[in-house]
N, C-alpha and C positions, 0 to 999 in steps of 0.2 A: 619491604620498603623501609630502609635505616635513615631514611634522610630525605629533606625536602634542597631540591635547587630550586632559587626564587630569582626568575630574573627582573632584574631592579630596570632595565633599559625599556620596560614595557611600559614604567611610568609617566606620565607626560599629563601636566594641566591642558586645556582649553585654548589656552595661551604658550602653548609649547613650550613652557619650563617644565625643565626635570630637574627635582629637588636631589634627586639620589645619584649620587658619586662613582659608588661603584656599579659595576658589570651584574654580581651576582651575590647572592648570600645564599649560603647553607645553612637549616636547620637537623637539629635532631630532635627526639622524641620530647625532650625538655629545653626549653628558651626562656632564658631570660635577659630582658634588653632594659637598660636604663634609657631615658629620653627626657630631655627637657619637653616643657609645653612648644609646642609649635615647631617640635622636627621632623613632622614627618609622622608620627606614628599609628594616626587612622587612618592617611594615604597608605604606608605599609600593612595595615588590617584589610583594608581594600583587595590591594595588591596580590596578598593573599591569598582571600575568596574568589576572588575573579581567577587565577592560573592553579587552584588546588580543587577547586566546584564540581570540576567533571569528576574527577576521580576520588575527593573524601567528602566526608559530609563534615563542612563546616559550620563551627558554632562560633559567633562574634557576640563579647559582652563588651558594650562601648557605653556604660553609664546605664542611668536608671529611667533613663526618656525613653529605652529602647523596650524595654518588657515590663513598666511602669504604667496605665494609661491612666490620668486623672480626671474625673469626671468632676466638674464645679455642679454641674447642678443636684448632684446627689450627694456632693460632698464626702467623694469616696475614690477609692483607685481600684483597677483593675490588673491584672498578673497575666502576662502572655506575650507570645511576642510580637515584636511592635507596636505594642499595647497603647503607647501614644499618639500614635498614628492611626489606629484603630477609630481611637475615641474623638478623634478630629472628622477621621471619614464617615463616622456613624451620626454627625450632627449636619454635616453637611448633606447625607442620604436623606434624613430625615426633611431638611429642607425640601428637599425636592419632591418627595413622594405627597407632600401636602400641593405644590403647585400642580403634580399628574394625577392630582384626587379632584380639583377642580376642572381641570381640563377633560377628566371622563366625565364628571356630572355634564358638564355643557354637551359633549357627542352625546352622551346617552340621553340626554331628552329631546331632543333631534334626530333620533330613529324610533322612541318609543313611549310619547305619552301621550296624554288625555286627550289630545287636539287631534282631530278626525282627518288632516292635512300631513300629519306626522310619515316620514318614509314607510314605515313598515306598514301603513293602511292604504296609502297609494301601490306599494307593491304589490301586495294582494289582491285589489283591484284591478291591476295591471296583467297581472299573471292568469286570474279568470276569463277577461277578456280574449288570450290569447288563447287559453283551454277550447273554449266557446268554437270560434274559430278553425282551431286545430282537430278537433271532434267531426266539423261538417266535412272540412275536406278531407279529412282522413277517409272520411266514411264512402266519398266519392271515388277514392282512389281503387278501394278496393272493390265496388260496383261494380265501376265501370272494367276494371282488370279482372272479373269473373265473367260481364255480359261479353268481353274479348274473348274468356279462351272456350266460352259455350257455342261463339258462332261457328258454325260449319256448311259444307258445300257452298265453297268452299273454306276447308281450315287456314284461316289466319295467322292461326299464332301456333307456341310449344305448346303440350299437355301441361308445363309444369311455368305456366306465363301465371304473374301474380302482380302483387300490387306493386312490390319494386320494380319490376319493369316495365309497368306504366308508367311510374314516374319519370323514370330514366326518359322515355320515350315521348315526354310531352312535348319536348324540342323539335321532335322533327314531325309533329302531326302537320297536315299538310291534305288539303283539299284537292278530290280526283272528278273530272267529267265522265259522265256516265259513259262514253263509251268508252273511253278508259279502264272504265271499272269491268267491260263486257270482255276488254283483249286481255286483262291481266288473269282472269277468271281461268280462258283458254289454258292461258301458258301453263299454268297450275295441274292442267288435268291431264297436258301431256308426262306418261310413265320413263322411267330413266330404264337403259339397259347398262349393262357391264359384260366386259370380256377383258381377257390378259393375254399378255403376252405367251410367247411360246418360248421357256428356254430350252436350247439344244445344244448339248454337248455332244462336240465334232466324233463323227465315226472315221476309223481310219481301215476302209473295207479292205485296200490291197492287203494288208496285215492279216485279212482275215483268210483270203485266198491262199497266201504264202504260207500259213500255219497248216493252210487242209492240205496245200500240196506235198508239204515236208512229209507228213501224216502218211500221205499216198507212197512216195516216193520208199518208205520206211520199208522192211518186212525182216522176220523173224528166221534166224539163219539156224537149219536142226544139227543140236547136238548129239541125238541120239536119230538113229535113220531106222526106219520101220520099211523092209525092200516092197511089203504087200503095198504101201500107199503111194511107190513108185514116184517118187517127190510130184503129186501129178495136185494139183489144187483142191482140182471136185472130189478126188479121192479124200484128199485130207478132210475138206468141207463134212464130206458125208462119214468119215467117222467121228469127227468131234459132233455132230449133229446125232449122231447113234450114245455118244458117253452121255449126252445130256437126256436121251428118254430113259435109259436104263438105267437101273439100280444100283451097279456095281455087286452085285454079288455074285459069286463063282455059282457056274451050274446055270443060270439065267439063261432064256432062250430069246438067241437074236431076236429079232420084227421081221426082217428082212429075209435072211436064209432060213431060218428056222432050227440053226443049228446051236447048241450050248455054249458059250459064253465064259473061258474058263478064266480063274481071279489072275493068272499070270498076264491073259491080255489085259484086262482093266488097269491092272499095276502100269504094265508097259505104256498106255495111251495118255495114262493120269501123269505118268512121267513127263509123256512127248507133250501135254496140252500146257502144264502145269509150270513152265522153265519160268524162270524170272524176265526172259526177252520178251516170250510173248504174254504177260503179264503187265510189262510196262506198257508195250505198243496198244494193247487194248483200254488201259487209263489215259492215255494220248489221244486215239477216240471218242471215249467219253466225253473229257474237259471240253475237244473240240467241240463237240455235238454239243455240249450244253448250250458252251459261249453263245453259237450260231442262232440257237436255239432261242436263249434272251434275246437277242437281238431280235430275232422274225417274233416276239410275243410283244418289242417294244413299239416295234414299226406297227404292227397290227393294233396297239391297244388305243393310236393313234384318232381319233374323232373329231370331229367339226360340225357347226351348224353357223347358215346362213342369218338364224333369226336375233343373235349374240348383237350382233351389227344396228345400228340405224338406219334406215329407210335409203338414205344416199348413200351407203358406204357395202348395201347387198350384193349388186352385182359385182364390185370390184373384188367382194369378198369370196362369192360362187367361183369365179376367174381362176382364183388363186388357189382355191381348194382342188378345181381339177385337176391346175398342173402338180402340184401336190400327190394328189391319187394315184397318178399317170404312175409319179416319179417312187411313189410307196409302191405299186406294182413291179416296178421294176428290179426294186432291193430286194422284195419281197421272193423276187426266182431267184435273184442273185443268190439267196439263204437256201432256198430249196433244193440249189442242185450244188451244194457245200455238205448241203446235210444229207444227200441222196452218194453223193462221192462215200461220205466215210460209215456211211451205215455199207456200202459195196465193201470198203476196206476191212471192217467188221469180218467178212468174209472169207478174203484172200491177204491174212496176216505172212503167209509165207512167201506171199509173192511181192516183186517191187509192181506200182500199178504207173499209168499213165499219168501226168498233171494235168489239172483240168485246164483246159485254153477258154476262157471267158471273160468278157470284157469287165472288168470294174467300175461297176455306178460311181456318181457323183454323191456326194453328202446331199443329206436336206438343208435349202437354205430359204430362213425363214423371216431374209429381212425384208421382203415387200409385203408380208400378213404381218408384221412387228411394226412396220412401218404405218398399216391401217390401223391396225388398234390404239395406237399413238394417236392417229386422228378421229377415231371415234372416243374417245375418249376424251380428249378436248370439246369434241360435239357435248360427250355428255356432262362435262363440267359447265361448259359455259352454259349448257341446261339448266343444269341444279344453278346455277346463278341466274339465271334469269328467273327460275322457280323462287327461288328466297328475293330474288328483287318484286317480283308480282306480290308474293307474301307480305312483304314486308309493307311494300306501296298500300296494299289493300288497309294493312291494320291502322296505318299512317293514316289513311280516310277514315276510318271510323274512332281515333281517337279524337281527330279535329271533329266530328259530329256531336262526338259527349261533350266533349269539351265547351261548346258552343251552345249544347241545349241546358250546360249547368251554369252559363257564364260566370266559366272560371276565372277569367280576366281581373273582372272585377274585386271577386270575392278574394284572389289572391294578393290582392293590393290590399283590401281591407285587412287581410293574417300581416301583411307583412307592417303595418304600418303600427298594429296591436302590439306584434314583437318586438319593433321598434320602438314604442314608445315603452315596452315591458322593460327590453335591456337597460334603455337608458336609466329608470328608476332604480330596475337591479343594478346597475353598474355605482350607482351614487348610495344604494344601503349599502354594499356590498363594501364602497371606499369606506362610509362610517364606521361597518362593523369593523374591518379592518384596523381604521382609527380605536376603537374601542379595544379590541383585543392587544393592539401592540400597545399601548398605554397599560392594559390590565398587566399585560407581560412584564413592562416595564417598570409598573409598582411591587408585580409580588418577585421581579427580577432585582429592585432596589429593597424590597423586605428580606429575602433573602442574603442578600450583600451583608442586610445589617447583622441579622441573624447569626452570619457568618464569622462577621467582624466581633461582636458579641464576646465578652470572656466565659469563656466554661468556668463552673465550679470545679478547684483544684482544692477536691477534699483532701487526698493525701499528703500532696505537696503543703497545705497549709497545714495539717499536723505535725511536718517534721519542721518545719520551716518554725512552729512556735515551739518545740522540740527544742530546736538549736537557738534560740531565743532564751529561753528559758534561764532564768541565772543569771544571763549576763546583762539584759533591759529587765527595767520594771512595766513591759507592756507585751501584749499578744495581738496577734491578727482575732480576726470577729469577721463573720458576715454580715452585710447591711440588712439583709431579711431573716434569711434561712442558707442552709448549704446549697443550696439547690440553684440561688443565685451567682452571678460570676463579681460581683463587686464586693468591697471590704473596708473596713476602716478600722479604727486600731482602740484596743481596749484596754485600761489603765485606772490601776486601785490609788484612789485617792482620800487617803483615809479610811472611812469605813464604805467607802460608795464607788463604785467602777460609772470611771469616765471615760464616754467614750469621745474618741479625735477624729476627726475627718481628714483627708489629704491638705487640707488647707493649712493644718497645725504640725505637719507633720514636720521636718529641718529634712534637707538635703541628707544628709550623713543617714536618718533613718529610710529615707527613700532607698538609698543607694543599699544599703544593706539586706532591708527585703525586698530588693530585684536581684541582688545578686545572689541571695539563698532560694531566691526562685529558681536562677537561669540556671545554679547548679542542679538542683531536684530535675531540671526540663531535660539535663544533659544521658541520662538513662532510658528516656522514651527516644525511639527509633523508628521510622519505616518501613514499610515493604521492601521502596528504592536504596533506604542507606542502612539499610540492617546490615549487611555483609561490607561497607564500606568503613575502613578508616576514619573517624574523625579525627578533624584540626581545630582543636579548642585557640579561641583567641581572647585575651584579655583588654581591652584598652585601656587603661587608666584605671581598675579595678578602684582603689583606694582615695574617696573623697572628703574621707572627715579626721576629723582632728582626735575627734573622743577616745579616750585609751580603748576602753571596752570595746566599743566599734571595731576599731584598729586590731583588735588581738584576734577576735571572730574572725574577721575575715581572713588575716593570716593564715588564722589553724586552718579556717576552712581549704583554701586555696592550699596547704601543704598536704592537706589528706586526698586532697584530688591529685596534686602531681606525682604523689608517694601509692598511686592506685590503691588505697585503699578499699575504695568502692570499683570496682574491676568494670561494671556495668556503665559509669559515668567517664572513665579511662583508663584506657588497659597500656601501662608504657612499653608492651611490646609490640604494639602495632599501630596505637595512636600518637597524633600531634598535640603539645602544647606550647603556647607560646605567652609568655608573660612581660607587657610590656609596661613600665609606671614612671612618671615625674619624679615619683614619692622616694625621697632618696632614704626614708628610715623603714618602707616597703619593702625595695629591693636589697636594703639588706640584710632586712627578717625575714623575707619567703624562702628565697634558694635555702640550701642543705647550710648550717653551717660550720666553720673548721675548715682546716687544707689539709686533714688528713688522709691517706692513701688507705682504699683496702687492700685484700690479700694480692690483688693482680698488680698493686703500682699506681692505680688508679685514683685520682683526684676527682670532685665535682664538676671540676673545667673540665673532664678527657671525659665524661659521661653525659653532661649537659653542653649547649651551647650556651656562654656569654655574653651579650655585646654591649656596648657602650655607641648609642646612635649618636655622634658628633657631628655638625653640621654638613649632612649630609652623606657620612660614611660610617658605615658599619665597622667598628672598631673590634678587635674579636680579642676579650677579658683571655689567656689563656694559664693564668695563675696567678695566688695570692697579691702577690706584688703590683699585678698591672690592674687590681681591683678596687674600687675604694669599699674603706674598712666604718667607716664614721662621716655623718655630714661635712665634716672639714676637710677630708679627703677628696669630697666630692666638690668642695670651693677652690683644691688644687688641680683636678682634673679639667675642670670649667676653665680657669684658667689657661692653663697649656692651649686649649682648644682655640680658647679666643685670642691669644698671643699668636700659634700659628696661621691664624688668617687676619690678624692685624687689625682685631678691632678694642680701637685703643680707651674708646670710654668704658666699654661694657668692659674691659680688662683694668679699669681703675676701680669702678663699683666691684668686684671681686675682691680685688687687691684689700680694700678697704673692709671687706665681709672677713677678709681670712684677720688681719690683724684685731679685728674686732672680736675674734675669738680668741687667738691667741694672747692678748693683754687676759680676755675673761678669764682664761684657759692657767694661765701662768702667772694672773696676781702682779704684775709689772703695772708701775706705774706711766699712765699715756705721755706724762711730758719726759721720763725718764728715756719712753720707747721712740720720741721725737726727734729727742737730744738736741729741740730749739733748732730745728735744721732747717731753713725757711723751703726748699726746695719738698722735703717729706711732709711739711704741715701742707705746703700748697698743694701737694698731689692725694695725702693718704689721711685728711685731720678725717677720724671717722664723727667729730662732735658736729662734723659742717655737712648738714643735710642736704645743703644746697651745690656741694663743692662741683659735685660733676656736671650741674646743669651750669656753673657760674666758668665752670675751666672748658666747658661746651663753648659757651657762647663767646668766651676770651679767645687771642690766639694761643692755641694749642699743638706746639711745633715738635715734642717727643714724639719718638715713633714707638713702634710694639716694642723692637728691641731693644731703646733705650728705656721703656719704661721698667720691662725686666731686668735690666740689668739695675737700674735703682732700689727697684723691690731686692732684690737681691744682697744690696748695699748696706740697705735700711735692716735686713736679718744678722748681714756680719758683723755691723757697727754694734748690735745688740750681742755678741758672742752667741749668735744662734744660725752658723753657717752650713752648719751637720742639719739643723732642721729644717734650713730651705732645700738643701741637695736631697734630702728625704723625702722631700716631698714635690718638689720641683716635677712636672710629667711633661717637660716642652723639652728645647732644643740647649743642654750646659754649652753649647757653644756659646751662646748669645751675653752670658756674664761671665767667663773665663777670658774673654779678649782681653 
């Protein structure tokens, strides 16, 4: 960041005047602005702080009120910032914390003293009371919620009933007639049953016939023919029935004939039994047979009992399990001659067999037993309810029994009325303490304020600070006690004896100098938040005393800051400064001085920014010529100013400052520089103190232009027309006409 844009259009009073003219100004890293009093230039310090805050850490020196604070009663000043405001807010804190030290003594003997009436002895009073109380019924609660869950024949209540649900339960106690109390006893002793449903996922039996018959229908076509088995079945049957008692080994004697066994038959049979057809066809048997086989294990594992049921719902249940049984016998052959077919096909793999012709059962369907269990089940629900309502009713009687032999009634009016009166007295310590604590709060919240407000001891600042003192006053800073304090007052050899001054003796000029070799020593301490932040140093008026010595300090000082000497206080490659002053023999001792160029070409104008704040516009200095060199320079600049906006007194009181330098200046004598001219005595006699207020209240019929052009008249009638065109900074039109 090389440059600050400041927009001037954000300015505006209270009263919606904007003093500033233009749109915008540019700074750079060095400014310096000339300013009459009263143009603008702590509204532009303002301006400043307020659109550069977010992003630099600004620092504003606007006189010695600001980091100055003076204390009269200690007859001393303090160094910090706002130091004046400080020392105001810390007299008026002080005020107050004496009015919130009488208002705590008043609360606080009104919760806690002597007098046996006092809040806090009624409270405790109060709170015993309710103890008392609180104790007996407690103790009932849990009594009577133990003699509850101990009764039995019948059980009352849970195993795990306690005193919270006695409590619960006081609302609904409620008185039973005895023979009430004889049917509810009943209900309790009748036993619940349970049964479920049946789920049944759909058999689809013709599938299961049409798999056996395929099975049947199947047989094993021989690839190899053996003539002795005569493709004849039982033959076949009866030698695979011979491969499976015998050994296979050559030489083995038949069972049957009795004859030897040689391994070339074995080979041959183990060939004809062993083909990959009748290998499958016999897995095709198996899987049937199993299938069939779950099934008649699932239909069988099938069981019922009448006793499941309640009492009305038996015989409907017996009904339905016969036809049930009927209908399980009936699947039950269905399987048996499925599984009787393929254990036959087992058999006669070579041959195609007949398909079995048998009718196909119906599915089991079990929505009139789903349909009962649904209703006994409601039976047995509305049971268990009516069970838990006898239950319930029964305990409901016997807590209205306790309740009535403890006449709780009463006693609970008595608690509540103890509590009652306990709250309200807690409720009113309670406000006190309250009151007492937020007052404490807000005394050690105002001790703190002060504390805060308070100047630290600036041990180091105040050694460099009488450091740079040194030589030039004959006085030092001192502390009013010790270092340790944050107050000071100023110390001075008089004679053989050190006097010391309090802030009351001190002049303006010396105020102003040690705040401002304060605020530079402050300008090196930093934050957390603006340590990494750009500062924008602001000057306001830096320069308030006449005193040479004064006047030279502060110069040097202020040029070793803008010449970054101390890098730590300003670094001109990344910080702002900006130096704004009335003081016309300031401004022209702080900038750099000379108009010469360094190596690049470069002037102090092309490196710093200039301005000249004329009423209301930022004027931008951009080389020797448009700067003034001497306070008389700066009586021709004023001029111009006040000629272009036509103000035509304040441009005779100039008129009249410049001639009264130039007679001093040039040894002319006043009636020679006259020349008896009645029109130049009546506008410019500088011996007539009164002339502007007397040519004010006269008519006054010249305008700006004509009065320049007079002024002008009055330098050529004097052979000094080169020196008004020198210096002339308005409009050569206006005396060339």
């Amino acid at each position: 960041m090389n440059e600050l844009n400041i927009d001037l259009t954000k300015q505006k009073f209270t009263d919606g005047i904007q003093i500033f003219k233009d749109d915008h100004v540019s700074l750079k890293h060095k400014n310096f602005i000339f300013a009459r009093n009263g143009s603008g230039k702590s509204t532009f310090g303002s301006l400043l702080k307020e659109q550069c805050s977010p992003n630099l850490d600004v620092r504003i020196f606007a006189g010695f009120d600001t980091v100055l604070g003076e204390n009269e009663k200690l007859n001393a000043f303090s160094l910090s910032t706002n130091a004046g405001e400080n020392e105001l807010a810390i007299k008026q804190k002080e005020t107050e914390i004496k009015a919130k030290q009488n208002e705590l003594k008043r609360v606080t003997s009104e919760i806690d003293d002597s007098d046996i009436h006092n809040l806090k002895a009624k409270k405790a009073s109060a709170e015993a009371a309710v103890q008392k109380n609180n104790t007996t019924i407690e103790k009932f609660y849990s009594d009577s919620a133990a003699y509850i869950k101990k009764t039995t024949q019948p059980q009352i209540s849970k195993t795990t009933y306690n005193k919270s649900g006695f409590k619960k339960e006081i609302s609904h106690a409620e008185a039973l007639q005895e023979i009430d109390v004889t049917q509810l006893k009943k209900t309790l002793e009748t036993e619940e049953l349970f049964v479920n449903t049946v789920e049944w996922k759909h058999v689809n039996y013709s599938a299961y016939l049409k798999n056996t018959n395929d099975i049947l229908k199947s047989k094993v076509e021989e690839k190899t023919r053996i003539k002795r088995l005569q493709n004849n079945q039982q033959r076949i049957n009866f030698a695979e029935e011979g491969m499976r008692l015998h050994k296979h080994q050559g030489g083995e004697i038949c069972a049957f004939c009795g004859n030897a066994i040689s391994e070339e038959t074995f080979q041959e049979l183990e060939s004809y039994f062993s083909a990959d057809e009748v290998a499958v066809l016999k897995n095709r048997i198996v899987d049937g047979k199993r299938k069939v086989s779950q099934l008649s294990s699932l239909i069988t594992s099938m069981k019922w009992t009448r006793a499941a049921f309640y009492p009305e719902y038996q015989e409907t249940a017996g009904n339905i399990w016969d036809d049930l049984v009927v209908h399980k016998k009936i699947i039950l052959s269905f399987c048996d001659a499925l599984e009787e077919a393929l254990e036959y096909k087992e058999k006669n793999l070579f041959s195609e067999l007949d398909e079995l012709d048998i009718e196909v059962p119906e599915d089991f369907d079990f929505s009139r037993y789903n349909s009962l269990v649904k209703n006994n089940k409601e039976y047995g629900a509305s049971l268990a309810t009516k069970k838990k309502e006898a239950q319930d009713k029964l305990r409901y009687n016997m807590i209205h029994k306790l309740l009535s032999q403890f006449r709780y009634d009463a006693k609970y009016v008595q608690m509540n009325e103890a509590r009652k009166t306990f709250e309200n007295i807690k409720a009113e310590f309670d406000k006190k303490v309250g009151q007492q604590a937020n007052i404490e709060a807000d005394i050690q919240n105002l001790n703190d304020q002060i504390d805060a407000l308070k100047p630290k001891a600036e041990v180091q600042a105040v050694k460099n600070i009488n450091k740079r003192l040194q030589g030039v006053v004959p006085w030092q800073l001192t502390y009013t006690e010790n270092e340790e304090t944050g107050y000071y007052q100023v110390s001075q050899t008089v004679g053989k004896k050190n006097k010391l001054r309090g802030v009351k003796e001190l002049s303006t000029g010396e105020k102003n100098v040690i705040a401002l070799l304060y605020f530079l020593e402050k300008l090196s301490e930093t934050t957390i938040q603006t340590s990494m932040s750009p500062k924008l140093i602001i000057f306001d008026d830096p320069m308030n005393s006449n005193d040479s010595d004064m006047q030279y300090l502060i110069i040097t000082e202020m040029q070793k800051l803008y010449q970054g000497k101390q890098r730590e206080r300003f670094d001109p490659q990344k910080d702002f400064i900006v130096i704004m002053t009335h003081n016309i023999h300031f401004y022209l001792n702080v900038p750099p001085h000379g108009s010469f160029k360094d190596e690049k070409g470069k002037t102090k104008y092309d490196k710093s920014d200039f301005y000249h704040l004329r009423q209301g516009s930022f004027v931008r200095i951009t080389d020797v010529k448009q700067d003034m060199q001497t306070n008389y320079d700066a009586l021709w600049i004023e001029l111009g100013d006040l000629a272009k906006h036509g103000y035509t007194n304040s441009m005779l009181n100039s008129m009249r400052r410049i001639i009264e330098t130039y007679i001093e200046f040039t040894g002319i004598k006043q009636d020679e520089f006259y020349q008896n001219n009645e029109q130049y005595l009546k506008l410019f006699n500088v011996n007539s103190h009164s002339a502007i207020d007397e040519l004010s209240a006269q008519s006054f019929t010249e305008s700006a232009d004509e009065l320049v052009s007079i002024f002008h008249r009055i330098f050529a009638d004097n052979h000094a027309e080169d020196h008004f065109t020198a210096h002339w900074k308005g409009d050569n039109a206006v005396f060339k006409r």
